[in-house]
FIKOLZA-1660 file (N, C-alpha, C; in steps of 0.1 Angstrom, whole numbers, plus 5000, padded with zeros to 4 digits):
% residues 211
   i   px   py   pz ch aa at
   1 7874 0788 9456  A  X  N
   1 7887 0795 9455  A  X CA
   1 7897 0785 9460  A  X  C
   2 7907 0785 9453  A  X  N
   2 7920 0774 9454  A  X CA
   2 7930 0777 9469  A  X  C
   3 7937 0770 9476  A  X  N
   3 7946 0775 9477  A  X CA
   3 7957 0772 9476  A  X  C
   4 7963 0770 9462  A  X  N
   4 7970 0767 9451  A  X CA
   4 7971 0782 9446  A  X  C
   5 7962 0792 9445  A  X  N
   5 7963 0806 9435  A  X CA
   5 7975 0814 9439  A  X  C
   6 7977 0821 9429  A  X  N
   6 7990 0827 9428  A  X CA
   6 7988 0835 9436  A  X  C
   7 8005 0846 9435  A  X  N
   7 8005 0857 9444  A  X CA
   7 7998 0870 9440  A  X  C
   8 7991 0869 9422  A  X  N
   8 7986 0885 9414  A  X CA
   8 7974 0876 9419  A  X  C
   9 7969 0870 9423  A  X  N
   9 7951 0860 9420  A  X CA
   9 7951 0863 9439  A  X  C
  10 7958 0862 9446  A  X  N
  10 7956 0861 9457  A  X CA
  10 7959 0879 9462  A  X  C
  11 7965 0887 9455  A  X  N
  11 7964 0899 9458  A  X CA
  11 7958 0907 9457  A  X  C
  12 7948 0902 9443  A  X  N
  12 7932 0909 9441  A  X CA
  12 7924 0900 9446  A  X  C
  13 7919 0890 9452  A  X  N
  13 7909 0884 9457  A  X CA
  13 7909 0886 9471  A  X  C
  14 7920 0887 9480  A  X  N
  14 7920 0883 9495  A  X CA
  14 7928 0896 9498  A  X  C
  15 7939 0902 9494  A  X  N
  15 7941 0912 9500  A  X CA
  15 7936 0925 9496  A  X  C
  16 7933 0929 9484  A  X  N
  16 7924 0942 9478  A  X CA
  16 7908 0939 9479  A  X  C
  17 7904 0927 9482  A  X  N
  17 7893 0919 9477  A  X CA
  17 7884 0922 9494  A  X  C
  18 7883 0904 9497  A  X  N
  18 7876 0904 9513  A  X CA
  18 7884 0910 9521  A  X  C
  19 7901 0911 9522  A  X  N
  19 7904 0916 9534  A  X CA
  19 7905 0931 9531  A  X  C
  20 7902 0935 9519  A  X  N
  20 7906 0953 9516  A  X CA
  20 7903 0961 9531  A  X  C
  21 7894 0960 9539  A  X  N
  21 7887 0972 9548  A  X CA
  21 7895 0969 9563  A  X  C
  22 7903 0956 9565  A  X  N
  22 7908 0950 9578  A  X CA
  22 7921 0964 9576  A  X  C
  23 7930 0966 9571  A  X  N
  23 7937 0967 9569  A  X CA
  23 7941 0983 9574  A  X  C
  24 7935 0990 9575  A  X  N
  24 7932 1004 9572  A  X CA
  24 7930 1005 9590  A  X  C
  25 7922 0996 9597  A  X  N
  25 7915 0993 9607  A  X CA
  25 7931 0989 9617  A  X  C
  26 7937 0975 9614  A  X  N
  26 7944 0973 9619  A  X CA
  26 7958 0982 9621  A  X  C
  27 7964 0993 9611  A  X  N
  27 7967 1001 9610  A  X CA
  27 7967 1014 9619  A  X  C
  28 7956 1010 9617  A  X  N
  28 7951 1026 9628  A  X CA
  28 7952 1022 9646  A  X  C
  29 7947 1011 9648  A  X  N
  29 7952 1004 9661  A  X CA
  29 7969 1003 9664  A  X  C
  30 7977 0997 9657  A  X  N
  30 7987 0999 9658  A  X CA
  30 7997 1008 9665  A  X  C
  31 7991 1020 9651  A  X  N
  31 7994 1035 9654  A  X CA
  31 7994 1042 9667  A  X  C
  32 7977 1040 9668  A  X  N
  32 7973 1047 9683  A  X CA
  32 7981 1039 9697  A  X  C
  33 7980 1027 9698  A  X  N
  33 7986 1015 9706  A  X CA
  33 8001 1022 9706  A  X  C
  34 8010 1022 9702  A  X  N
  34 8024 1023 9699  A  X CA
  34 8028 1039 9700  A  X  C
  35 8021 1046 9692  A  X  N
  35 8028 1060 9696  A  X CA
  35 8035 1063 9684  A  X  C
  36 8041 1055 9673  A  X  N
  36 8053 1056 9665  A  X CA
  36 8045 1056 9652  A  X  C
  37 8049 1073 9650  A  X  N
  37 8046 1078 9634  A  X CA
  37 8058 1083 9630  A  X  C
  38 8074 1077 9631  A  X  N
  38 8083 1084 9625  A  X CA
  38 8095 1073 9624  A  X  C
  39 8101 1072 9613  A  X  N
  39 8114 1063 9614  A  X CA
  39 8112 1049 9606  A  X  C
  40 8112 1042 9610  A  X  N
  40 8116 1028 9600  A  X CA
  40 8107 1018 9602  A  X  C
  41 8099 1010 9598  A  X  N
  41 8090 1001 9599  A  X CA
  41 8090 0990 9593  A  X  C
  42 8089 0981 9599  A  X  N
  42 8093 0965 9588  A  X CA
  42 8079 0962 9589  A  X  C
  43 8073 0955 9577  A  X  N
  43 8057 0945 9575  A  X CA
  43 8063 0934 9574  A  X  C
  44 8068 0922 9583  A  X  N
  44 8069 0914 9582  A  X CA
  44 8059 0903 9577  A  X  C
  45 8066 0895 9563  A  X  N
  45 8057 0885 9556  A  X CA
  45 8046 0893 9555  A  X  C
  46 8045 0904 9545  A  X  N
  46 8040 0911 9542  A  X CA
  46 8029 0906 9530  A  X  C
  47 8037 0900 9527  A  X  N
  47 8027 0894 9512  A  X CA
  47 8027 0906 9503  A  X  C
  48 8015 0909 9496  A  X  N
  48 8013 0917 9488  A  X CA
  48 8017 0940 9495  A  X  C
  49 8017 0933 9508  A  X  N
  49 8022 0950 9515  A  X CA
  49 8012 0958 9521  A  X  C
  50 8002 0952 9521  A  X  N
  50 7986 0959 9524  A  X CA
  50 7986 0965 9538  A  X  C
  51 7997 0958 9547  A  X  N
  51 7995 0964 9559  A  X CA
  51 8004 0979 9563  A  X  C
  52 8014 0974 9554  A  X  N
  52 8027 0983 9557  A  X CA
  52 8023 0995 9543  A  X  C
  53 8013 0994 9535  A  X  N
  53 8009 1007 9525  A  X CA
  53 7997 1014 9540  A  X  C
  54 7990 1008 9544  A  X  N
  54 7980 1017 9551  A  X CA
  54 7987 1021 9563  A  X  C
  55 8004 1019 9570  A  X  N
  55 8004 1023 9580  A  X CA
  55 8015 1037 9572  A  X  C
  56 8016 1035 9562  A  X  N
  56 8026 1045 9555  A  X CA
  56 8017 1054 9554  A  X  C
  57 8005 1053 9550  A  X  N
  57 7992 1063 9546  A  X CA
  57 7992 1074 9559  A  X  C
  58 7992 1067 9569  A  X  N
  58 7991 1077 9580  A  X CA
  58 8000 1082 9590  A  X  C
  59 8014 1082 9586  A  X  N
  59 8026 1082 9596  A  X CA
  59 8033 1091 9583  A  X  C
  60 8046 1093 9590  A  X  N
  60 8059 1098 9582  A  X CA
  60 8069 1086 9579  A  X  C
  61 8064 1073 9585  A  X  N
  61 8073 1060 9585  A  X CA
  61 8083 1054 9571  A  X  C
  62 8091 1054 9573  A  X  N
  62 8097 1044 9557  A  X CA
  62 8095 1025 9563  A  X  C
  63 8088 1025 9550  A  X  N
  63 8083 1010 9552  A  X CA
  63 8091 1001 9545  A  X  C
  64 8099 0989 9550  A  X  N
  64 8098 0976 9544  A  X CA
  64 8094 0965 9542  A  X  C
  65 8088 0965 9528  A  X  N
  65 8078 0946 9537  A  X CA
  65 8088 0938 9530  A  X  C
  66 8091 0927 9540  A  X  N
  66 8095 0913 9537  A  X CA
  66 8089 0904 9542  A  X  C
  67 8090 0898 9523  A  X  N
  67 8085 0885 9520  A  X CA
  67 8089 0876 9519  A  X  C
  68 8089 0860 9517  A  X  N
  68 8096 0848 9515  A  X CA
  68 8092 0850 9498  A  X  C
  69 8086 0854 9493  A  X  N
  69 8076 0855 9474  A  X CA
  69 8081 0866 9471  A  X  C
  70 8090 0862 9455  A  X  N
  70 8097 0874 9454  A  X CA
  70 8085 0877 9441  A  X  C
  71 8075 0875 9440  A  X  N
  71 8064 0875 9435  A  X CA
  71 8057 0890 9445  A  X  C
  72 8054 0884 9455  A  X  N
  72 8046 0893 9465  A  X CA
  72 8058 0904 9471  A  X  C
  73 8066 0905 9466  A  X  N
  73 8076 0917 9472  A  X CA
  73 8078 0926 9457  A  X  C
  74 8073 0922 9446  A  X  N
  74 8066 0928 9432  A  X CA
  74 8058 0937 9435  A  X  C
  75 8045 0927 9440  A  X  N
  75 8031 0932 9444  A  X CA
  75 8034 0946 9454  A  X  C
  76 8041 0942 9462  A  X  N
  76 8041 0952 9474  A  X CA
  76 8048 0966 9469  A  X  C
  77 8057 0967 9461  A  X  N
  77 8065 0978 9448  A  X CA
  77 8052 0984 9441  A  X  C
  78 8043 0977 9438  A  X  N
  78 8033 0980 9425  A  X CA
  78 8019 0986 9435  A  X  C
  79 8017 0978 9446  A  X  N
  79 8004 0986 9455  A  X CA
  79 8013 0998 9464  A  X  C
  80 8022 0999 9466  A  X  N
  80 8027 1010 9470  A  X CA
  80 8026 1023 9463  A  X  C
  81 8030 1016 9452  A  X  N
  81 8033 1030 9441  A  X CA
  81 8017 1034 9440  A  X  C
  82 8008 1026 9434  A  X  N
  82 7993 1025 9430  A  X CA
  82 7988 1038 9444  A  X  C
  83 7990 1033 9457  A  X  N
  83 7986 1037 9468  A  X CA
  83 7989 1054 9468  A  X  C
  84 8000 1053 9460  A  X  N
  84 8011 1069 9458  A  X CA
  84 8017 1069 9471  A  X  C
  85 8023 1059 9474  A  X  N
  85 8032 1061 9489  A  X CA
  85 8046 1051 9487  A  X  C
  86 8049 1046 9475  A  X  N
  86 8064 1042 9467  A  X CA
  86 8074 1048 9472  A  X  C
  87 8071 1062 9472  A  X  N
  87 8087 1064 9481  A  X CA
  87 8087 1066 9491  A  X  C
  88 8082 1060 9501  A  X  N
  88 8084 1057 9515  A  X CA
  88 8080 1041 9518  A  X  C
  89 8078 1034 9507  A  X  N
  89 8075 1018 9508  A  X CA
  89 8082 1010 9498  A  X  C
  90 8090 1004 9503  A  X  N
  90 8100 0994 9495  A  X CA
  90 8100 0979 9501  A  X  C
  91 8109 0970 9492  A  X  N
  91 8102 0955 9498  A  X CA
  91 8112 0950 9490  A  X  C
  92 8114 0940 9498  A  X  N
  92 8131 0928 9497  A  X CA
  92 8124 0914 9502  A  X  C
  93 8131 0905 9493  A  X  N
  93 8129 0890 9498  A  X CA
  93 8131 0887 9512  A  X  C
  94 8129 0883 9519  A  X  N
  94 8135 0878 9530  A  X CA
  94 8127 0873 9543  A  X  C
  95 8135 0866 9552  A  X  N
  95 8123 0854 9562  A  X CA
  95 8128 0860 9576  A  X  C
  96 8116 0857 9585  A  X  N
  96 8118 0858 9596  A  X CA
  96 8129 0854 9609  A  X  C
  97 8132 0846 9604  A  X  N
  97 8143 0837 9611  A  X CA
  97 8157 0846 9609  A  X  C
  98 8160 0852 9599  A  X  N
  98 8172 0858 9588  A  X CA
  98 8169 0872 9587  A  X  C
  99 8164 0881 9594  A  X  N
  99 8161 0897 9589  A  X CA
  99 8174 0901 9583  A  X  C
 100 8172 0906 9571  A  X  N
 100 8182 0918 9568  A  X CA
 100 8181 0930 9570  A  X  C
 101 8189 0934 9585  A  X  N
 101 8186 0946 9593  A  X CA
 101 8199 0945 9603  A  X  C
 102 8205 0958 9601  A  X  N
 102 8213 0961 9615  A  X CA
 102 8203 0959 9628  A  X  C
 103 8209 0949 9639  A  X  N
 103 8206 0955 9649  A  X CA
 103 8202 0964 9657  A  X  C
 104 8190 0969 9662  A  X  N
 104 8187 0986 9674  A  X CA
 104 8182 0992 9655  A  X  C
 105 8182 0987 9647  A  X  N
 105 8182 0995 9633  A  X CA
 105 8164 1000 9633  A  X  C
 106 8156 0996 9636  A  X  N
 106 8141 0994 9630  A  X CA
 106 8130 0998 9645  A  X  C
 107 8126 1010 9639  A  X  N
 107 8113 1017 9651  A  X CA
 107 8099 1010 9653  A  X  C
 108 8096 0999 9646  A  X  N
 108 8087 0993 9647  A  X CA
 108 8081 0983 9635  A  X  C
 109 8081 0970 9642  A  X  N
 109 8079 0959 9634  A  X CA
 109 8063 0954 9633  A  X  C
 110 8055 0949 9622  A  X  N
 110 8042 0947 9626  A  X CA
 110 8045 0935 9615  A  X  C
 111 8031 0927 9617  A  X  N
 111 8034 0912 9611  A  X CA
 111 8017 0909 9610  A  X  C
 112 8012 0907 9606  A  X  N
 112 7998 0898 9602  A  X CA
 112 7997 0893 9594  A  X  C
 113 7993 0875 9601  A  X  N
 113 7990 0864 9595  A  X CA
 113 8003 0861 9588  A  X  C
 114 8014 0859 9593  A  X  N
 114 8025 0850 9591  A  X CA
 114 8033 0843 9600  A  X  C
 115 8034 0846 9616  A  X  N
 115 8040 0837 9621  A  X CA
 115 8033 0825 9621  A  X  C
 116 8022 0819 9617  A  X  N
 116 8018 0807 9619  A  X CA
 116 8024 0796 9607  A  X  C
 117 8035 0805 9600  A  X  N
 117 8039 0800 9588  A  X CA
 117 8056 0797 9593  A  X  C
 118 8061 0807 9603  A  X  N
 118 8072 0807 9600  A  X CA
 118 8080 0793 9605  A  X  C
 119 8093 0791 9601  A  X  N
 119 8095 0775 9606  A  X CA
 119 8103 0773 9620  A  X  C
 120 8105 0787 9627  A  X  N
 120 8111 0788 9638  A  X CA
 120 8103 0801 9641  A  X  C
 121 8096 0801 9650  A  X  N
 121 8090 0808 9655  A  X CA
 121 8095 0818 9667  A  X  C
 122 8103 0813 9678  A  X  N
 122 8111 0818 9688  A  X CA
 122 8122 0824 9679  A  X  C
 123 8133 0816 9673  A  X  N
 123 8139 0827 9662  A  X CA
 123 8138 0838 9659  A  X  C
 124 8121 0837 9649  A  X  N
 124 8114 0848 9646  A  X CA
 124 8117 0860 9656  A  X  C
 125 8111 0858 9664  A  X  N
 125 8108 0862 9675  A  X CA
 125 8119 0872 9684  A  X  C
 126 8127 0865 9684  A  X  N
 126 8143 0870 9688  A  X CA
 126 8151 0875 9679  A  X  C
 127 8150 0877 9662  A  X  N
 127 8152 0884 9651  A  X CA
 127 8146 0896 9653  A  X  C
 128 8127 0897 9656  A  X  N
 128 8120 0910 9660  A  X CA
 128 8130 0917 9670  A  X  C
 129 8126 0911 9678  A  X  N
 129 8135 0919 9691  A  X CA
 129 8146 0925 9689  A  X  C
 130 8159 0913 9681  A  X  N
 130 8174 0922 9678  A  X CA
 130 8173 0935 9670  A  X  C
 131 8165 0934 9663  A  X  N
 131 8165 0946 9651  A  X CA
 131 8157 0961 9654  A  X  C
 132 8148 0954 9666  A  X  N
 132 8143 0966 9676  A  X CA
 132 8154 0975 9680  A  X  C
 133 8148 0992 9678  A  X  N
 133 8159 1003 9687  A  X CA
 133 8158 1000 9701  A  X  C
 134 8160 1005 9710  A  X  N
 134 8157 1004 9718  A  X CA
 134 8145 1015 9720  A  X  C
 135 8135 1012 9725  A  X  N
 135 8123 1019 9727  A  X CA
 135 8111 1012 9714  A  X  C
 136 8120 1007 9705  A  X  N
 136 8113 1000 9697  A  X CA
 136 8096 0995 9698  A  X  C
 137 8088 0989 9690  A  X  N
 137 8078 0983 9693  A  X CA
 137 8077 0970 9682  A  X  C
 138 8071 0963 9685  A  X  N
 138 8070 0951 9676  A  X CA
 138 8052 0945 9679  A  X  C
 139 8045 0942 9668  A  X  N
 139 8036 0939 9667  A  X CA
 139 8027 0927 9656  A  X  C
 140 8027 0916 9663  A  X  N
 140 8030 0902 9654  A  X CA
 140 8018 0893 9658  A  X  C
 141 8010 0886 9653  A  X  N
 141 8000 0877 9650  A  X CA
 141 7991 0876 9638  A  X  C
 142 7978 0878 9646  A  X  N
 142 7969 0873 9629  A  X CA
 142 7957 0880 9641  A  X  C
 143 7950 0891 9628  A  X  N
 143 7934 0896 9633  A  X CA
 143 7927 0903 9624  A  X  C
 144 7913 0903 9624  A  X  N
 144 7905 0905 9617  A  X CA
 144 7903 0924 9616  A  X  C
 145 7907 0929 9628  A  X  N
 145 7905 0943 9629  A  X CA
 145 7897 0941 9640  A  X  C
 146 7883 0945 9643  A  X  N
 146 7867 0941 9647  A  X CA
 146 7861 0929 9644  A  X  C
 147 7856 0927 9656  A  X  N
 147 7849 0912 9656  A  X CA
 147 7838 0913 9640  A  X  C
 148 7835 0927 9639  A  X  N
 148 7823 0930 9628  A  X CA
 148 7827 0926 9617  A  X  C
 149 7841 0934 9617  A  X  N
 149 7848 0929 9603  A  X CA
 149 7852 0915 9599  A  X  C
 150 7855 0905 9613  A  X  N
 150 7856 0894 9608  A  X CA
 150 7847 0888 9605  A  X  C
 151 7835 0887 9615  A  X  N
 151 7822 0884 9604  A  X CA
 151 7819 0890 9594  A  X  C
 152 7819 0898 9588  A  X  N
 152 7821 0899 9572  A  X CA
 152 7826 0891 9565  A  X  C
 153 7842 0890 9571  A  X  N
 153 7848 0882 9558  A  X CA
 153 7842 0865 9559  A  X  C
 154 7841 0865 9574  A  X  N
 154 7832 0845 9573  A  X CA
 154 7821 0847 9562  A  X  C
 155 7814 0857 9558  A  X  N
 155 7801 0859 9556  A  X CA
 155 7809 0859 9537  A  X  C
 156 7820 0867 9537  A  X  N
 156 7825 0867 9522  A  X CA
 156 7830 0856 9519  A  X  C
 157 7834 0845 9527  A  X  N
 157 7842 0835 9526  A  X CA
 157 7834 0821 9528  A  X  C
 158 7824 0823 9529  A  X  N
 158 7815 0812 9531  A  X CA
 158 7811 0801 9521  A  X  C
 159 7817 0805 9509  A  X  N
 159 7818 0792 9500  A  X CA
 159 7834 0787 9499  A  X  C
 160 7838 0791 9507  A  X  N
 160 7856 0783 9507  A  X CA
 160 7855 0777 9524  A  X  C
 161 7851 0767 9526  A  X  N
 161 7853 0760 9538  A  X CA
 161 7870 0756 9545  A  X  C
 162 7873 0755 9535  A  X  N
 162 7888 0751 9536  A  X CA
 162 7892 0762 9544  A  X  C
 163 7891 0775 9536  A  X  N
 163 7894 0789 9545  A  X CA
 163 7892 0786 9559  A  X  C
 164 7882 0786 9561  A  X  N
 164 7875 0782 9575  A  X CA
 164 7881 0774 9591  A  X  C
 165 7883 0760 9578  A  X  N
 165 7890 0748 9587  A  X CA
 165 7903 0752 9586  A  X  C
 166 7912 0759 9577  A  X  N
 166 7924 0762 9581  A  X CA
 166 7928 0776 9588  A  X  C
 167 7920 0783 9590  A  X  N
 167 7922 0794 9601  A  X CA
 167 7919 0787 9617  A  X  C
 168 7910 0781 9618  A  X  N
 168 7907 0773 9634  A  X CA
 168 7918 0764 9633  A  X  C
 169 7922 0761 9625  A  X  N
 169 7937 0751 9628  A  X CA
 169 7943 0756 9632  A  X  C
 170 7949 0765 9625  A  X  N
 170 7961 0777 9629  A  X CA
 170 7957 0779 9644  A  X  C
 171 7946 0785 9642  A  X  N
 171 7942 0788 9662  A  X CA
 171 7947 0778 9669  A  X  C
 172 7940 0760 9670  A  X  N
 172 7944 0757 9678  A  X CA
 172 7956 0753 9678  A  X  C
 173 7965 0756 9669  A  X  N
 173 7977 0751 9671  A  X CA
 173 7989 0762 9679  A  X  C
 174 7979 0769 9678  A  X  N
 174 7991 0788 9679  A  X CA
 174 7978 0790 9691  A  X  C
 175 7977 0786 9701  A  X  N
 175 7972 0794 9714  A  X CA
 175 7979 0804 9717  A  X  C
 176 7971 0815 9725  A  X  N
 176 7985 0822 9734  A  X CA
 176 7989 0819 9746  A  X  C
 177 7986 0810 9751  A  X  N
 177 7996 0801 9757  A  X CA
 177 8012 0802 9753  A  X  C
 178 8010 0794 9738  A  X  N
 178 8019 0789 9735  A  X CA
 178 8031 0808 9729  A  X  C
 179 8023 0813 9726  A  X  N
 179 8032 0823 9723  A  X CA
 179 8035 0835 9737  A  X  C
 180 8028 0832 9749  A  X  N
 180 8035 0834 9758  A  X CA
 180 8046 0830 9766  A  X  C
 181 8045 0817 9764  A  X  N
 181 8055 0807 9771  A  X CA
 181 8068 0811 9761  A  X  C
 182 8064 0814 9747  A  X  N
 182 8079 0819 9739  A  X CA
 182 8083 0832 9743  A  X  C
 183 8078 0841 9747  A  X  N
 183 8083 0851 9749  A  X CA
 183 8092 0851 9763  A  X  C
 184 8085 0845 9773  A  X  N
 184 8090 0839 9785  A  X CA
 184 8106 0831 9785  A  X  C
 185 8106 0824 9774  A  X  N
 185 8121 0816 9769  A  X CA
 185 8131 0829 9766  A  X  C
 186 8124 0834 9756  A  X  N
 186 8131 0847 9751  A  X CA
 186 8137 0855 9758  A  X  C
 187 8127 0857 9774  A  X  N
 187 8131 0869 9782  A  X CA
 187 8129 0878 9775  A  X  C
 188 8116 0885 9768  A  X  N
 188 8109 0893 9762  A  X CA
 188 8095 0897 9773  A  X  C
 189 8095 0907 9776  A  X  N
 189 8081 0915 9784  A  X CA
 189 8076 0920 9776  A  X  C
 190 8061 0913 9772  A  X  N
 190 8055 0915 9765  A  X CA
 190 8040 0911 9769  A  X  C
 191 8029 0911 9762  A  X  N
 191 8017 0909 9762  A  X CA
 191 8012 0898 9748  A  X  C
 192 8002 0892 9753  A  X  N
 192 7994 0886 9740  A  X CA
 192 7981 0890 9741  A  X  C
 193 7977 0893 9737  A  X  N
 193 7965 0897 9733  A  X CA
 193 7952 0888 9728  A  X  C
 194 7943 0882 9732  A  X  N
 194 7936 0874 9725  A  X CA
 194 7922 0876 9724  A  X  C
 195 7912 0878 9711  A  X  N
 195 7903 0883 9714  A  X CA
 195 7895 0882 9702  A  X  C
 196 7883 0879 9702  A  X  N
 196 7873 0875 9689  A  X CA
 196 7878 0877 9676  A  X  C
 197 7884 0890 9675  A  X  N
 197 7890 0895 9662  A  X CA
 197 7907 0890 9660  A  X  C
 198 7914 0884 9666  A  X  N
 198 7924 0883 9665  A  X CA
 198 7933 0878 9678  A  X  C
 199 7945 0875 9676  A  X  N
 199 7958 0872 9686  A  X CA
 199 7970 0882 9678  A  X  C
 200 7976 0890 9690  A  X  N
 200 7988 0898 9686  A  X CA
 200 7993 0896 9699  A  X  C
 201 8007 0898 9699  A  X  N
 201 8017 0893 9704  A  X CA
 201 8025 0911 9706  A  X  C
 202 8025 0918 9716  A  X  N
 202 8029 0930 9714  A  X CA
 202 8040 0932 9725  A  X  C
 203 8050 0937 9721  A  X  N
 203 8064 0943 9732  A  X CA
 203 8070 0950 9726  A  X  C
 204 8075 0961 9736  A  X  N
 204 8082 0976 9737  A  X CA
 204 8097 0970 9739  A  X  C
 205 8108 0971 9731  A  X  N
 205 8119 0967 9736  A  X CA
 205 8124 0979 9746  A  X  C
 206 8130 0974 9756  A  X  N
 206 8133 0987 9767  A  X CA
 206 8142 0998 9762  A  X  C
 207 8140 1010 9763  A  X  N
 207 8149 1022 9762  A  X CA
 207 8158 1023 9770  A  X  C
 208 8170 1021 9765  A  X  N
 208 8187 1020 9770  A  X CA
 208 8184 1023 9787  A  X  C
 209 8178 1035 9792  A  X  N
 209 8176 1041 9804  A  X CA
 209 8169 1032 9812  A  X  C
 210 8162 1021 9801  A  X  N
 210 8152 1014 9815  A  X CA
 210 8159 0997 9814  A  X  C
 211 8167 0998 9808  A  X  N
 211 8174 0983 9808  A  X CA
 211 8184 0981 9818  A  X  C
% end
């Protein structure tokens, strides 16, 4: 498997495909973790939408995923609708650095497996936050769901080594170290989370009353 493949080749192979079952899983953690089944939700670098269709599945949330792929913000129109959750999941171009979002506007942001991509990462970071309500939550890294589930996909993915070597890249380059010491710049109280199945980066922006 290339990674050169498109955004329709890479939306049935890797996101309906080996990752189909992560999705559903991470979703549901979120949910329980956060509290927030009502209001406005961004899938940041959503890709094809897979995360922001399963958290739509089980909330009252209106979703938007943004993408930098005006290809994969197609995808995310077309698995929404497929999903039968289209009118509460919509999707616009756009990057982390640049949200197109009022301010205090957005009840909860979630992100998997794209800050390791973005080109300003603290930016990112301080974009999540501004667009947070206050009470807000935001929810951003890269995880497998369950340690179980990610050995599965090593186990689905075991003739693409490349996969392999470039996920432990990403690790060692993105410690949580290093995405604690950003939040710390930021002046963001937050947590990182690190753990067989994944790294997320999670904070509550404060409720007007506790600022």
């Amino acid at each position: 498997m290339s990674y050169t493949m498109n955004a329709a080749e890479f939306n049935e192979k890797i996101m309906k495909g080996h990752f189909r079952k992560i999705y559903p899983v991470i979703a549901a953690q979120i949910v329980e973790r956060t509290g927030v089944t009502s209001g406005r939700c961004i899938d940041l670098g959503g890709g094809p939408g897979m995360l922001g269709v399963c958290i739509a599945k089980i909330t009252a949330l209106k979703v938007t995923v943004v993408d930098l792929m005006p290809e994969c913000v197609e995808l995310a129109r077309e698995n929404s609708a497929e999903e039968s959750v289209g009118d509460r999941v919509d999707a616009v171009v756009g990057v982390a650095e640049a949200l197109p979002f009022d301010d205090g506007s957005v009840d909860l942001v979630v992100s998997r497996g794209s800050i390791f991509f973005w080109q300003d990462q603290q930016q990112g970071l301080a974009e999540v936050y501004r667009v947070l309500r206050p009470g807000g939550w935001a929810w951003i890294g890269g995880g497998f769901g369950t340690a179980e589930l990610l050995r599965e996909i090593e186990a689905a993915m075991a003739d693409d080594p490349e996969w392999s070597r470039k996920r432990k890249e990403r690790m060692r380059q993105n410690p949580p170290e290093h995405f604690r010491a950003m939040l710390q710049r930021r002046g963001i109280k937050g947590v990182v989370e690190h753990q067989e199945a994944g790294t997320w980066i999670i904070f509550r922006k404060p409720a007007e009353a506790e600022a």
